[in-house]
Wavefront OBJ file of the C-alpha trace (Angstrom):
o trace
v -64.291 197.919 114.037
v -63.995 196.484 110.632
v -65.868 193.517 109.499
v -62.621 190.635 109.532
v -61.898 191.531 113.533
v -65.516 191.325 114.256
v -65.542 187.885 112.836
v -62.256 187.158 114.681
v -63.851 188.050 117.783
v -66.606 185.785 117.525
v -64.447 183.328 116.493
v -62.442 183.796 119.779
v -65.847 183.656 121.927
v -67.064 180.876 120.348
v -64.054 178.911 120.625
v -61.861 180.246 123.548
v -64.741 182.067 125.840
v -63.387 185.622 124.986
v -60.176 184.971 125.718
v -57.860 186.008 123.010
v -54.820 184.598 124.448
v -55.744 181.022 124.722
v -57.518 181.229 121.043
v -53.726 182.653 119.602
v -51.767 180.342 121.636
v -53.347 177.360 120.351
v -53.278 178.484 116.872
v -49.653 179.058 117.175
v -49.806 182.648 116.967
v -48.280 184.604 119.225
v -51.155 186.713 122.053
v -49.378 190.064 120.949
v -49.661 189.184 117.090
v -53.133 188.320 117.754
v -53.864 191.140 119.680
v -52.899 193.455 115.982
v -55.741 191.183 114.415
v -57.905 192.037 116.517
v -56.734 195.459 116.449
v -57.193 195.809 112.313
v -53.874 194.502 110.994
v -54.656 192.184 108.306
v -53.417 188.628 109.600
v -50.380 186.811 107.642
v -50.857 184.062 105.436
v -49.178 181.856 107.654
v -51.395 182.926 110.937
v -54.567 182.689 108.602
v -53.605 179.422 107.724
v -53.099 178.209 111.157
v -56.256 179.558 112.255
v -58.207 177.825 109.629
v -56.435 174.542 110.386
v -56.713 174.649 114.067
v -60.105 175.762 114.269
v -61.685 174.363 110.978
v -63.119 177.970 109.721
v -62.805 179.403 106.377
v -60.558 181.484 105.489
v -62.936 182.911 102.949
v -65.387 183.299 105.651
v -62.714 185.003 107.503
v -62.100 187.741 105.331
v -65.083 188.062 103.393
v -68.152 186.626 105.303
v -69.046 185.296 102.617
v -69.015 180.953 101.906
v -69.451 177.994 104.677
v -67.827 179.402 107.989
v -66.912 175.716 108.636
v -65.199 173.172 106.919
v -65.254 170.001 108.085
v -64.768 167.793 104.713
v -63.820 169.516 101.426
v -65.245 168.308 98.300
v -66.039 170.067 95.286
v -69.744 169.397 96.054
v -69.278 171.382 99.484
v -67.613 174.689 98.160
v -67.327 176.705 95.255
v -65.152 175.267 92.573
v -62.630 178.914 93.283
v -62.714 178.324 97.038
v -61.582 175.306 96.662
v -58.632 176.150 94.265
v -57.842 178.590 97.357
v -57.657 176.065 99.997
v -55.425 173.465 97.889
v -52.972 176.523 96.880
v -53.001 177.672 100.734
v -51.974 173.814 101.668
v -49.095 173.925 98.744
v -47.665 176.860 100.319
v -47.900 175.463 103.578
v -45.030 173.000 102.261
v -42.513 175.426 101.491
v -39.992 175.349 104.009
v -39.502 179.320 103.087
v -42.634 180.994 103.180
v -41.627 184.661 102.216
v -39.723 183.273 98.970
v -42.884 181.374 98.086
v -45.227 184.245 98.748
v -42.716 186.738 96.406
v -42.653 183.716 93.791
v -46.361 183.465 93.643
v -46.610 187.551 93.364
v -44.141 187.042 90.200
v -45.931 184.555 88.602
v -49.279 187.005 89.211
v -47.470 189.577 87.404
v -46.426 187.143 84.099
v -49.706 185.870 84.153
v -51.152 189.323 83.532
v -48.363 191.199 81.399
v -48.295 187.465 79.174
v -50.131 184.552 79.774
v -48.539 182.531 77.377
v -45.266 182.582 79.131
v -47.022 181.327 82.035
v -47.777 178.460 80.524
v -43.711 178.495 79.229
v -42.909 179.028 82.608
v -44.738 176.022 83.763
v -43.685 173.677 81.252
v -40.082 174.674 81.825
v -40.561 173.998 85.607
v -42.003 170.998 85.249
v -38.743 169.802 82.950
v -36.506 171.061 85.709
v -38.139 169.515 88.695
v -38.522 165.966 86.505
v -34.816 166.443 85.550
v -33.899 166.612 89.167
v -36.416 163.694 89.938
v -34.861 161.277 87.888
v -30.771 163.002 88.700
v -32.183 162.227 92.493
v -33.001 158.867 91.634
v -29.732 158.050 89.854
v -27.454 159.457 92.062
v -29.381 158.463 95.346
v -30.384 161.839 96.127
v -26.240 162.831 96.140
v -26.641 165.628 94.135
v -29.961 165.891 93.086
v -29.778 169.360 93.253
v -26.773 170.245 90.516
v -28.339 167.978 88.575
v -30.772 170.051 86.280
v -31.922 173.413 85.310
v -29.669 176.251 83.604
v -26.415 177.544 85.713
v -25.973 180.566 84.379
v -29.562 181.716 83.942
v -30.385 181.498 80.455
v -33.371 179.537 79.147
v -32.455 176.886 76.603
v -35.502 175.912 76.114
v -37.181 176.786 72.973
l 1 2 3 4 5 6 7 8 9 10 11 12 13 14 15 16 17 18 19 20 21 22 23 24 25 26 27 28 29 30 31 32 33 34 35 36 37 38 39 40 41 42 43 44 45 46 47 48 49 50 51 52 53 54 55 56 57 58 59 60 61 62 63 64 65 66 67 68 69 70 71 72 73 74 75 76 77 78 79 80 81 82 83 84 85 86 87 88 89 90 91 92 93 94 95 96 97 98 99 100 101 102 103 104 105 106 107 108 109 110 111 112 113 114 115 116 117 118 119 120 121 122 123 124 125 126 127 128 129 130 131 132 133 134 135 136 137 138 139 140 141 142 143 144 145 146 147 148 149 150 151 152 153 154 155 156 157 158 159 160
């Protein structure tokens, strides 16, 4: 048994008296999803998330053992400076409305940051532009057609 389902089982008897089913089900996660957790399938961002929320663990403790298991109030004081990076980055993605194109932007910007990181920081000064261009479009227009407002149509950057 590898060391993450170990941890989820304790979680479960600690918080659900062994029972698996009631521990997924008030998570939001489905028994039979849970069940692959517990089985060795790495849990989805999304189910990690909602464990972590619902139950107020870690989810560095989760899948490391290593940091505070709990987290009750989040300051820097509380947790490493990088854990807590992780947590506020976990709650941004929470927002999206679609996760998967969130997770595959995220893995894009991994793979600028490493090939250039200079047009990371490009990249984020162009997106900033765009989403304060649509901002102040959604403002003007009353939120009409805030979302032709800004940003190139036809894919080329012309910003220099």
């Amino acid at each position: 048994m590898g060391k993450i389902q170990k941890r989820f089982f304790e979680l479960v008897d600690e918080f659900a008296n062994g029972k698996h089913n009631v521990f997924a089900k008030k998570a939001g996660i489905t028994p039979s999803t849970f069940q692959n957790y517990l089985n060795g399938r790495m849990p989805s961002s999304e189910s990690l998330i909602n464990i972590c929320e619902t139950y107020g663990v870690s989810a560095t403790w989760i899948l490391t053992g290593r940091g505070l298991k709990y987290i009750d109030v989040i300051t820097e004081d509380s947790v490493e400076f990088s854990n807590l990076i992780e947590i506020q980055h976990c709650n941004l993605i929470k927002e999206f409305k679609d996760k998967e194109r969130a997770k595959n932007i995220n893995s894009n910007l991994i793979s600028i940051e490493k090939l250039n990181p200079s047009a990371l920081k490009e990249l984020d000064i162009y997106i900033k532009g765009v989403a304060n261009g649509l901002k102040i479009a959604d403002n003007s227009t009353g939120g009409a057609q805030a979302g032709e407002a800004s940003g190139p149509k036809n894919g080329t950057n012309h910003h220099k």
